[in-house]
C-alpha positions in Angstrom: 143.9 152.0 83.1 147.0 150.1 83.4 147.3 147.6 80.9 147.2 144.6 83.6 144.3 145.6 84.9 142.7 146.3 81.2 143.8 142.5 80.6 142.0 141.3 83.7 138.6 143.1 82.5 139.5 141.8 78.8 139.3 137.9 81.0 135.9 138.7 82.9 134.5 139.8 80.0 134.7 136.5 78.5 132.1 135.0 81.3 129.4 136.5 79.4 129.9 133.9 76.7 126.4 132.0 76.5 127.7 128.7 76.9 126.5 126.3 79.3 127.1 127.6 82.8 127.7 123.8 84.4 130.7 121.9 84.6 130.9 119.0 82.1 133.3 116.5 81.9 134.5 113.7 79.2 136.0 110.5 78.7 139.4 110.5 76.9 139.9 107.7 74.0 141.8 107.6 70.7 140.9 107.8 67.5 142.7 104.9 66.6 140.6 102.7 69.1 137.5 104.1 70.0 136.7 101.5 72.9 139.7 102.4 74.8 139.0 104.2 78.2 142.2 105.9 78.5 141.6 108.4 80.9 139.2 111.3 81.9 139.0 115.4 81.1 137.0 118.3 82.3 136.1 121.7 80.3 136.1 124.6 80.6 135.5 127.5 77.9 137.9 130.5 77.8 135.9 132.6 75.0 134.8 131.3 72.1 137.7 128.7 72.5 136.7 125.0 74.2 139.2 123.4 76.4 140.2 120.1 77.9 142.1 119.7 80.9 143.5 116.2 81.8 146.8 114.6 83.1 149.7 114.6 80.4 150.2 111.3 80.1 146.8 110.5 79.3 147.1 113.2 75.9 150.4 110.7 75.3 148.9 107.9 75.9 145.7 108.6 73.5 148.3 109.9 70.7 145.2 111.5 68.7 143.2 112.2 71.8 139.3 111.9 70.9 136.3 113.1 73.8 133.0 111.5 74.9 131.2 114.1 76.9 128.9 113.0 79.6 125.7 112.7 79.0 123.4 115.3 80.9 119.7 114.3 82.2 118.0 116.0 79.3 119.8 114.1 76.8 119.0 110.9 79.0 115.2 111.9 78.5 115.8 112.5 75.2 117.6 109.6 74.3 120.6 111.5 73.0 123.7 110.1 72.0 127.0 111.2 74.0 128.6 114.3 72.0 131.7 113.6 70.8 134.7 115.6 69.9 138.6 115.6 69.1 141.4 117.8 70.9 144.3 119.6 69.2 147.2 121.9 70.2 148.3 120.3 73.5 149.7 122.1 75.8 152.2 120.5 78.4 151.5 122.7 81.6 154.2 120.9 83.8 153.4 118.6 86.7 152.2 115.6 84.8 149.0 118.7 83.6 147.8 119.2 80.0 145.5 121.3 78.4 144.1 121.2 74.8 141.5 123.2 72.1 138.7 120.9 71.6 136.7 120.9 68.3 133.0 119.2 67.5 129.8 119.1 68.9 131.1 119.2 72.1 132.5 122.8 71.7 128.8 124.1 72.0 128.3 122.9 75.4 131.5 123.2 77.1 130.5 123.5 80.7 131.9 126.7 82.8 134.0 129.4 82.1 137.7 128.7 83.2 137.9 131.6 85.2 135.0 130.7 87.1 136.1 127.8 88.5 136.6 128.1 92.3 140.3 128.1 93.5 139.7 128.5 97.3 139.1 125.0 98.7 141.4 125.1 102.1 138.3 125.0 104.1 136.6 121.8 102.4 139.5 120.2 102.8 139.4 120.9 106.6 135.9 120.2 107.4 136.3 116.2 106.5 138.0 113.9 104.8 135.6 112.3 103.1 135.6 112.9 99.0 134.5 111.2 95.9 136.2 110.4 92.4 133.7 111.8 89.5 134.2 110.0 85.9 132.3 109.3 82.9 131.6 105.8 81.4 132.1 104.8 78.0 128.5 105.0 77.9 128.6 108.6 79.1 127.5 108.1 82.1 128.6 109.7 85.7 130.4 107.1 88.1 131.2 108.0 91.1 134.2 106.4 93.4 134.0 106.9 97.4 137.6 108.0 98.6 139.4 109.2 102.0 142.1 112.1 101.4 144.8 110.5 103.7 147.2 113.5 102.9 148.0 116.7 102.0 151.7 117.7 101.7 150.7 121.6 101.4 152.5 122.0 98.2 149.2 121.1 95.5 149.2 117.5 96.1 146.5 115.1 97.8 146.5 111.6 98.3 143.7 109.7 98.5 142.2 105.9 99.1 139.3 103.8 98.2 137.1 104.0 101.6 136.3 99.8 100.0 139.1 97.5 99.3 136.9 95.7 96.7 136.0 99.2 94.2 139.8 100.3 93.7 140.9 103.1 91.8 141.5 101.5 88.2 143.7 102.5 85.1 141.6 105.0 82.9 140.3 107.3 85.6 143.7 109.5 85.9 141.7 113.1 85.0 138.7 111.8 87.1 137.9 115.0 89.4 137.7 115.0 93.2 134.4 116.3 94.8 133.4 117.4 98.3 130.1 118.2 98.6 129.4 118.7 95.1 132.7 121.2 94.6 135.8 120.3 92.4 138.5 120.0 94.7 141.0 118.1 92.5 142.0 116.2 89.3 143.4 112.5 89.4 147.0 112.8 88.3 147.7 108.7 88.4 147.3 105.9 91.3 150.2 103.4 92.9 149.0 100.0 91.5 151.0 98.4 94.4 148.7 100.1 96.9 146.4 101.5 95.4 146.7 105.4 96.4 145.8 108.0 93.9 147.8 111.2 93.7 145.6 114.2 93.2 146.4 117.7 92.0 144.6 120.3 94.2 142.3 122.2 91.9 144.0 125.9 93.2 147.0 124.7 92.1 146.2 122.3 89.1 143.8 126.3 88.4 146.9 128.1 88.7 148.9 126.7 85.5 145.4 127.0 83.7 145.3 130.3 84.3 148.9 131.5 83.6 148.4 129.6 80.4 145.2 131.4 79.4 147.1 134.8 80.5 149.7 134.3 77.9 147.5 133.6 74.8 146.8 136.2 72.6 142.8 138.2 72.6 142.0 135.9 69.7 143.3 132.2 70.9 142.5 131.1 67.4 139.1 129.0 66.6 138.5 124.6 66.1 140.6 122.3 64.3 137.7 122.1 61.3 138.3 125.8 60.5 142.0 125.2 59.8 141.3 122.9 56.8 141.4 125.1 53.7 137.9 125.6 53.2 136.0 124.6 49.5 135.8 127.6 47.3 132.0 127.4 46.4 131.8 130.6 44.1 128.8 131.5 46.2 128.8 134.9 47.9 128.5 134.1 51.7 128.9 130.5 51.3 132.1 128.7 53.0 130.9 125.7 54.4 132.9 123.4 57.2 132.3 121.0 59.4 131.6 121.9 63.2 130.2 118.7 64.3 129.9 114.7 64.0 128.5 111.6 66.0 131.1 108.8 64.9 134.6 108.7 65.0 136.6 108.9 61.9 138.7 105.5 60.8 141.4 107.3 61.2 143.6 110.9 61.7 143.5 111.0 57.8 139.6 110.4 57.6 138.4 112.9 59.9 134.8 114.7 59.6 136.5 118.0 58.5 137.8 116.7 55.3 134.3 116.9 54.1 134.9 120.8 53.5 138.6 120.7 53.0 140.4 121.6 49.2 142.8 120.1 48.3 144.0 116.7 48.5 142.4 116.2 51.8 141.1 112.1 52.0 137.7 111.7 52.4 135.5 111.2 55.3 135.3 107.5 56.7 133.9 106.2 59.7 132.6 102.8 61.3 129.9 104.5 63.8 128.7 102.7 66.6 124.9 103.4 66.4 123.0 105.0 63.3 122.2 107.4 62.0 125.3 109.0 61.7 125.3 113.0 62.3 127.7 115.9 60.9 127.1 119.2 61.6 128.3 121.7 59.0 128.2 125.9 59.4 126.9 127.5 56.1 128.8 130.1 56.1 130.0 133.0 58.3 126.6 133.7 60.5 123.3 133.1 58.5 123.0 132.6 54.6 120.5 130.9 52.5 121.1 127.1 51.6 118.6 125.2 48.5 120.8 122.2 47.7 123.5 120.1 48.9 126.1 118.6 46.9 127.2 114.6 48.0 130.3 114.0 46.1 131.3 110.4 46.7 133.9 110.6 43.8 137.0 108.3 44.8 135.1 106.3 47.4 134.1 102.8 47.1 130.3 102.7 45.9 129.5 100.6 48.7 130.1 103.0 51.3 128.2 105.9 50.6 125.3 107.1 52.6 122.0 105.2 51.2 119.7 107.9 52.7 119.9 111.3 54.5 117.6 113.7 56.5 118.5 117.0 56.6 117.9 119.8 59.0 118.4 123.4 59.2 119.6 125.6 62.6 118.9 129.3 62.3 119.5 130.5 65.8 122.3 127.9 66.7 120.5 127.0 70.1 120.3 123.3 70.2 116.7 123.1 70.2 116.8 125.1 67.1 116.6 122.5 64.1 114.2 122.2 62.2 114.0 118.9 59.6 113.8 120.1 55.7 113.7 116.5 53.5 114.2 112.8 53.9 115.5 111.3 51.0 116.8 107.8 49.8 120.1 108.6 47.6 120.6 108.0 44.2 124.0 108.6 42.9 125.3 109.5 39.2 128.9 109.3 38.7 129.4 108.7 42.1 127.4 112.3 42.9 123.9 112.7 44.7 121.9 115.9 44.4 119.1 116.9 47.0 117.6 120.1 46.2 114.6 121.8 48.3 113.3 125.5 48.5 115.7 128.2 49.4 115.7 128.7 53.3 118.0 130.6 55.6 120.4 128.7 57.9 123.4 128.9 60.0 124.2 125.3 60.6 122.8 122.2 58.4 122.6 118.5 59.7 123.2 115.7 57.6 121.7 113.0 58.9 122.8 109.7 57.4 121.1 105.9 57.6 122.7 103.1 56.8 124.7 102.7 53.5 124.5 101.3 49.8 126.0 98.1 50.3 124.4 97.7 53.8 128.1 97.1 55.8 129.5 99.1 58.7 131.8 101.3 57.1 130.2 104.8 55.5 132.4 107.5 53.8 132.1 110.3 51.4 134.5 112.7 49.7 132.8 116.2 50.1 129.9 118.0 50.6 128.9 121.4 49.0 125.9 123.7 49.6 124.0 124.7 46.7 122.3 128.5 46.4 120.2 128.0 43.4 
C-alpha cells in the first residue's frame, strides 16, 4: 500500500472514536472576563484530540481563549450546567481561520469527527438563498439569525444580510455557522458595521485548511493541556492523578484547574464560579485503579477560601451517566489539610464536588489534591 493511501485509512480509522456523533458548537470568552461574548467556535474531534475552529481574530481577541459549549436537550432536562473548557496551541490556518486543542469537560463530547464534516455544498447553495446564522448564548443556548446569501465570488467566500433590518448581525457572533436546511454551509468570518454584511467562509473551503492541517500532524497529535502539567508523584503504583474537567473558570491563566495535580511551583487552584457547587473532574490514573482517600491540601491558601464541603463521585466506565456518589462530607481542616477517607473502590475518573466555602464569600481555591490507596 502506498504510504498516502495507508495515511488516508490511518484518518478513517479515527471515525470510530466513540465520541458524540453530532455537531456541537461553543461560545468563545476569556479567561480574564468570563462575561465577555467574544465570538463563536465549532468542534470537531480528530482522534482522541478535541478541536475548536473559529475565526483568528476572535483566538486574539480572547488572548486566553476559554469555551462554553451549548447546552444539548438532555442537559436542559436535566438541568445541567453548560460544559466548559479552555483551548491551547492555536493554530493560524490563513484567511482570518484558526484552529486550536481544547482541554476539559468539553473534550468528552466534542461533536463530529472532522473528517466527517460534509464539504460538498454547491448544490444547497443553488437551490435558495435563504440561510440562517447558528450561535450559542452565554447561557448556552442555540440562537438562531435569519440571513439572505446576497453573493458568492466563487473563490470560498459568501456574503450574507439580515432578511430584518431590526435583528442585525452583532459583534461576538464572528465563528457563528451558516445553515441551510439543517447543513453547515459556512463559518462567520466578521461583518461590515457600516452596512451590516457578514463575510462568510464556505465550509469546503474554510474544511480544506482543516484538513491539510490535520494531514500534517503527527499519528499521536499529543493529548489536553492538564496532562502537560508535571504530574504529582504519589508513590502509589498506578496512581497519577490530573485534572480532566471543571465547571468554573479559573481567576486567572496562573490559577487554572490543572494546577491541582501539578509539581512543582505550580499556584494553586482559584476560581469565582458563577453557580454552586463547583465541579472538577480528576482521572485516577492511567485507565481504572483503586481510590480510598483523597487528600485536600489547602497549604498556602487563605483559610477562608477553602471548600466547606464536598461530595464525591466515582466513574468506572467513563460514560457520562457512569457516576456513582461515594460520601458527602462537611470539611474540617488541620494545618490547612482535610482528609476524607471511605472504602477502597475502583475508578477511572473521581468528581469533587464542592459547596460553598469556609468563610462563606465567592472566591474558592485550593493548592492540590492527592488520591489516597490505603
Amino acid at each position: 500500500m502506498i504510504p498516502e493511501l495507508r495515511r488516508f485509512c490511518t484518518l478513517l480509522a479515527c471515525l470510530a472514536w466513540p465520541l458524540a456523533a453530532s455537531a456541537q458548537q461553543a461560545l468563545v470568552t476569556t479567561q480574564d472576563a468570563a462575561a465577555l461574548e467574544i465570538g463563536q467556535a465549532f468542534l470537531a474531534h480528530y482522534g482522541p484530540q478535541c478541536y475548536a475552529i473559529m475565526p483568528t481574530h476572535v483566538v486574539q481577541e480572547a488572548a486566553r481563549p476559554a469555551l462554553l459549549r451549548e447546552v444539548t436537550p438532555p442537559m436542559q432536562r436535566d438541568k445541567k450546567p453548560p460544559l466548559l473548557g479552555e483551548t491551547h496551541d492555536a493554530v493560524d490556518l490563513g484567511g482570518d481561520i484558526g484552529i486550536a486543542k481544547v482541554s476539559g469537560a468539553i473534550a468528552a463530547d466534542c461533536g463530529t469527527g472532522a473528517l466527517t464534516v460534509q464539504r460538498s455544498v454547491d448544490r444547497l447553495l443553488q437551490q435558495g438563498r435563504l440561510a440562517t446564522l447558528r450561535s450559542i448564548n452565554g447561557d448556552g443556548t442555540v440562537a438562531q439569525l435569519a440571513v439572505a446569501i446576497i453573493d458568492d465570488d466563487g473563490r470560498g467566500t459568501l456574503r450574507v444580510q439580515p432578511t430584518h433590518p431590526d435583528n442585525p448581525i452583532r459583534k461576538g457572533l464572528s465563528g457563528s455557522i451558516l445553515m441551510i436546511d439543517g447543513v453547515m454551509t459556512g463559518m462567520l468570518l466578521s461583518v461590515d458595521a457600516r452596512h451590516g454584511i457578514g463575510k462568510v467562509a464556505r465550509i469546503d473551503s474554510l474544511m480544506a485548511k482543516v484538513d491539510a492541517h490535520l494531514m500534517s500532524l503527527p499519528a499521536a497529535s499529543g493529548s489536553s493541556a492538564a496532562a502537560r502539567a508535571p504530574l504529582v508523584n504519589t508513590g502509589k503504583p498506578g496512581l497519577s492523578p490530573r485534572v480532566v474537567g471543571w465547571s468554573a473558570l479559573p481567576l486567572d491563566d496562573n490559577r487554572r484547574a490543572a494546577n491541582l495535580t501539578a509539581a512543582g511551583d505550580a499556584l494553586s487552584w482559584a476560581s469565582q464560579p458563577m453557580t454552586w457547587p463547583v465541579t472538577i473532574d480528576v482521572a485516577a490514573g492511567d485507565g481504572v485503579v483503586v481510590v480510598s482517600g483523597v487528600t485536600l491540601d489547602g497549604r498556602g491558601v487563605d483559610a477562608g477560601h477553602l471548600p466547606a464541603q464536598v461530595e464525591i463521585y466515582v466513574n468506572l466506565s467513563g460514560e457520562p451517566r457512569g457516576w456513582r456518589a461515594v460520601t458527602s462530607e462537611k470539611l474540617t481542616y488541620k494545618d490547612s489539610m482535610s482528609q476524607v477517607r471511605f472504602a477502597p473502590l475502583r475508578a477511572r475518573t473521581v468528581r469533587l464536588s464542592f459547596s460553598g466555602t469556609v468563610d462563606g464569600g465567592k472566591i474558592i481555591a485550593l493548592r492540590r489534591v492527592e488520591f489516597r490507596q490505603d
